[in-house]
N, C-alpha and C positions, 0 to 999 in steps of 0.2 A: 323471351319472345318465343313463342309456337309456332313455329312457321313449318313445319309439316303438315301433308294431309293428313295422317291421325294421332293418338295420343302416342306414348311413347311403351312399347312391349311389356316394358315390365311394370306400368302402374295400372292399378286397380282402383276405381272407387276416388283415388286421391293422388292430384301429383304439387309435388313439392317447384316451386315457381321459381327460389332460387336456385335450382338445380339445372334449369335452364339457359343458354345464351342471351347477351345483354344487345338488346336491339341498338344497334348502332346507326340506322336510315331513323331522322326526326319527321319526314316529311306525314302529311297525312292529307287524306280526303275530306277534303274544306267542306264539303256538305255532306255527308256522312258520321263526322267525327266532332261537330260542334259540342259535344257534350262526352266527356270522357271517364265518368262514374262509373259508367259500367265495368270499367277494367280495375274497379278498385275493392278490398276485400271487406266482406266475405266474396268470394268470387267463386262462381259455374260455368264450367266450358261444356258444353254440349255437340257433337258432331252433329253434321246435318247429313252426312250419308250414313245408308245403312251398312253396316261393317258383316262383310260374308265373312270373313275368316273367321268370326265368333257367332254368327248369326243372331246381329243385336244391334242396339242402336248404342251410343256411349255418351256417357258424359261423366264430371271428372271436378271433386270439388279441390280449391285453390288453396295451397298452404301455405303459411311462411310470408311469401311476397305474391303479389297480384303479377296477372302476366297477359300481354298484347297477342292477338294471333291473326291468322290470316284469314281469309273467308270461307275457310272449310267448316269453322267452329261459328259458334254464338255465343256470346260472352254475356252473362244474368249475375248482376249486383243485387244482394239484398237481405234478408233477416237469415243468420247462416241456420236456424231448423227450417223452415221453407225450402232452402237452397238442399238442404240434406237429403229430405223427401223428396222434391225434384230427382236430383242425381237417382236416389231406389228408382222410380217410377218409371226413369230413362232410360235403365239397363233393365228393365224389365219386360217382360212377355206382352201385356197390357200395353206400351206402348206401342211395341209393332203392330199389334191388333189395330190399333184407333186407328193409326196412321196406314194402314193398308186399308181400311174402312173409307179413307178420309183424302188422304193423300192422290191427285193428281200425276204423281211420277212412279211413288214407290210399288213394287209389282207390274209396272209399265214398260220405259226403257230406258230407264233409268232410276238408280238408288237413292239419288240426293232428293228431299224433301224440299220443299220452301220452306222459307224461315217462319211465315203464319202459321203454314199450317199444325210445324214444330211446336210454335207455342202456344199450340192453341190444344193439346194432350191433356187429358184432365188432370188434376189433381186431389185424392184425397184433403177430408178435413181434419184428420188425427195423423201427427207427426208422426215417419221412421225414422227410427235410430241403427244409423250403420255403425258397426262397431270394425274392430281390427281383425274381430273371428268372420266376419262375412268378408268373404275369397271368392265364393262363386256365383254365376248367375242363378242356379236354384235355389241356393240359400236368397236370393236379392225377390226372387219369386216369391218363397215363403213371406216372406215379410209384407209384400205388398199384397197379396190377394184379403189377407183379413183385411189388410187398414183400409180398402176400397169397398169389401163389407162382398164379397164375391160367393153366390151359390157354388157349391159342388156342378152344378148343370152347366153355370156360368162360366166357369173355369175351363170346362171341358170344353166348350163352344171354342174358348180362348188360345186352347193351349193345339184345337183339332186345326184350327183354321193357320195357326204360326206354323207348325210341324208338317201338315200335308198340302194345303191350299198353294199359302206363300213359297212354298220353298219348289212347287210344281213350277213358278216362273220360271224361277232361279236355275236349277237345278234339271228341268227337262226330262228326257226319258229317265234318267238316273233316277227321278225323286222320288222318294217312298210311298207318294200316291199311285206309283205306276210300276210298282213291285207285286211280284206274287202274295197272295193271302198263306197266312202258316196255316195246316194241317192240324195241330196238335189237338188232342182233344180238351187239355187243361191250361193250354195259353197262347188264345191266338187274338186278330185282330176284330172276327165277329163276335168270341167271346166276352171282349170289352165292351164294343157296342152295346150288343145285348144287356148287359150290367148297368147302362148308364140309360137305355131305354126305361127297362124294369125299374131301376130306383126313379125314374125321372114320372112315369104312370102311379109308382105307389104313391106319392110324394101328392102327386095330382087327384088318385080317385079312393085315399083312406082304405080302410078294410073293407069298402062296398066290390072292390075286384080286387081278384089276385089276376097279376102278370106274372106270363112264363113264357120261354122263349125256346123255339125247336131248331137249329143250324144243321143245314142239310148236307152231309156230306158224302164223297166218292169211297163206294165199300173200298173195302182190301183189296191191294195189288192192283187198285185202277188208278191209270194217269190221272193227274188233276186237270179239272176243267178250267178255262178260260171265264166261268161263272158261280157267283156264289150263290147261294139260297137260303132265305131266316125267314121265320114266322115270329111273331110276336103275339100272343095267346093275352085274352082277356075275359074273363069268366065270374061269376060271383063265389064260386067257386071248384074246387076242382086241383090240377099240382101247379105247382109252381118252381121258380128258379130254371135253370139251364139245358137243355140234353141236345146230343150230338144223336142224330140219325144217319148211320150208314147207308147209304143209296145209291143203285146200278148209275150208268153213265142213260139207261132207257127211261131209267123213272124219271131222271131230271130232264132230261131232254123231253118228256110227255110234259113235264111241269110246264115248262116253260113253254110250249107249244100251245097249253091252256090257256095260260097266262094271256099271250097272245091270240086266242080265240075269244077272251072273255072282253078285252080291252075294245076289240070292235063293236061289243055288244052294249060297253058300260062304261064308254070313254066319259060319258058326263060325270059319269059316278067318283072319280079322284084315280082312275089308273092312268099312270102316263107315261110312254114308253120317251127314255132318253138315253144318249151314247154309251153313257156308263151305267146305269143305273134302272130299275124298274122298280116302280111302287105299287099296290092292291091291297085296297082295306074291303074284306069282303067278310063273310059269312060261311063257319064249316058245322054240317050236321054231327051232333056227338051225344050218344045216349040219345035220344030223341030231342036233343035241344038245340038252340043255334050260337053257337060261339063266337065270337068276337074275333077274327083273328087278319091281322095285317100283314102281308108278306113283301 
C-alpha cells in the first residue's frame, strides 16, 4: 500500500510493490472501486501533482506485486510496453508542456492536475524502452523527443516555455526569466536566441536569404543596462552568422528613443511596445539597397 503523497526518494522509473507495507484497512469506496483491475499488474502509478523538488511530473512502473494507493496517484493497468512508454512520457519535459498548455490548476495556484486532464497527455506511437542505464530525467528526454518525431524548433518552444515561462509562477522574482542577461561575447542568452532564430529562417527561406544576426552591446567599462538589443538581418545576400556590437550607453538609449518615435508612426505596421519586451520588423538602407532587418 502507497499511502504517501509521493513515490518513495530512492526509486526511479520503477518501484518494487512488495517492498512496501501490507494494507491492513479492507474498507473501500463502494462507488469508486466497483472494479478493481486497475490495481492489478502490469501496473502504473502516476502522481497527479507536479513534484517542485525535481521539477517533473512522476510516475512509476509496478514490479513484483501490484499495489493500492491513495488519491494522490492514478493507478493504469494495461499492456506493460504502453505502460512503459507512458511512465517516459511522464517524467518527461513534453508532459509538463501539454499539461501547462492544457491544465486548469497547474501554473495557477495550484500543482495538482485533474485526473482528465492527466490522461488526457498524448502519447507516441512507437514504443520507449527504459532500461536500468536510464537514471535521469535528460536521459528520459532523449528518449522521448524522437519517438514523438520533435523538430529542433519544436524542442526549443518545449524546453523555453518548461525552463523560463513555468518556472516564473513557481519561482517569482528568483526565476531565471527575471535574472540578468550574461555579457559574454561567446555564451550568452541572446546568443542562443539568435542561433535558433537563424537556423529556424534558414530552414524556412533556402539559399534564397542568408540570416545574420547583430546583439547590441554596452562598450567597455559601461554598467549594464536594464535593456537588451538584437537585429535579425535578412538579405539575399551579404555576411552571415553572429556579431557582438559594442555600443555607448547614448547610442542605445537613441536606439531606443527611435524605436519609440517610429512605433507612433507605424503602430499598424507590427511594432508593439510591451513590459518586457519590444518588437520592429523594419527596413535598413545598406549599399544603396534595403534590407530586411527585424529588431
Amino acid at each position: 500500500m502507497l499511502e504517501s503523497q509521493a513515490f518513495p526518494s530512492e526509486t526511479f522509473l520503477d518501484l518494487d510493490g512488495s517492498s512496501l507495507s501490507v494494507n491492513t484497512d479492507p474498507a473501500i469506496d463502494r462507488k469508486g472501486s466497483t472494479d478493481l483491475s486497475a490495481f492489478e499488474l502490469p501496473q502504473l502509478l502516476v502522481k497527479k501533482g507536479y513534484q517542485q523538488s525535481v521539477q517533473r511530473f512522476r510516475a512509476e512502473q509496478i514490479r513484483n506485486s501490484s499495489v493500492l494507493c491513495s488519491d494522490n496517484f492514478i493507478t493504469v493497468h494495461g499492456p506493460a510496453d504502453i505502460l512503459e512508454t507512458a511512465a517516459a512520457i511522464y517524467n518527461s519535459v513534453v508532459a509538463i508542456y501539454y499539461l501547462f498548455l492544457t491544465s486548469s490548476r497547474l501554473g495557477t495556484y495550484r500543482p495538482a492536475v485533474l485526473q482528465h486532464e492527466l490522461l488526457g497527455v498524448p502519447m507516441p506511437e512507437s514504443h520507449i524502452t527504459l532500461t536500468p542505464r536510464t537514471r535521469t530525467f535528460k536521459q528520459i528526454d532523449a528518449l522521448v523527443r524522437p519517438a514523438m518525431d520533435l523538430k529542433e524548433s519544436e524542442w526549443a518552444l518545449i524546453e523555453d516555455r518548461v525552463q523560463y515561462t513555468l518556472k516564473d509562477f513557481f519561482a517569482g522574482p528568483e526565476s531565471p526569466a527575471r535574472h540578468s542577461t550574461n555579457r559574454s561575447e561567446t555564451s550568452s542568452e541572446l546568443l542562443t536566441f539568435a542561433e535558433y532564430v537563424i537556423r529556424v529562417l534558414s530552414a524556412a527561406f533556402g539559399a534564397r536569404f542568408k540570416a545574420s544576426a547583430i546583439v547590441f552591446a554596452e562598450a567597455n567599462n559601461q554598467v549594464p543596462l536594464a535593456v537588451r538589443i538584437m537585429a535579425i538581418r535578412l538579405a539575399a545576400d551579404g555576411e552571415d552568422g553572429i556579431r557582438t556590437v559594442p555600443t555607448s550607453h547614448e547610442d542605445l538609449y537613441q536606439q531606443l528613443r527611435d524605436f519609440e518615435s517610429r512605433s507612433k508612426q507605424h503602430d499598424a505596421a507590427g511594432l508593439s511596445f510591451v513590459p518586457k519586451s519590444v518588437r520592429l520588423y523594419d527596413f535598413v538602407e545598406q549599399a544603396g539597397r534595403r534590407i530586411r532587418r527585424s529588431f
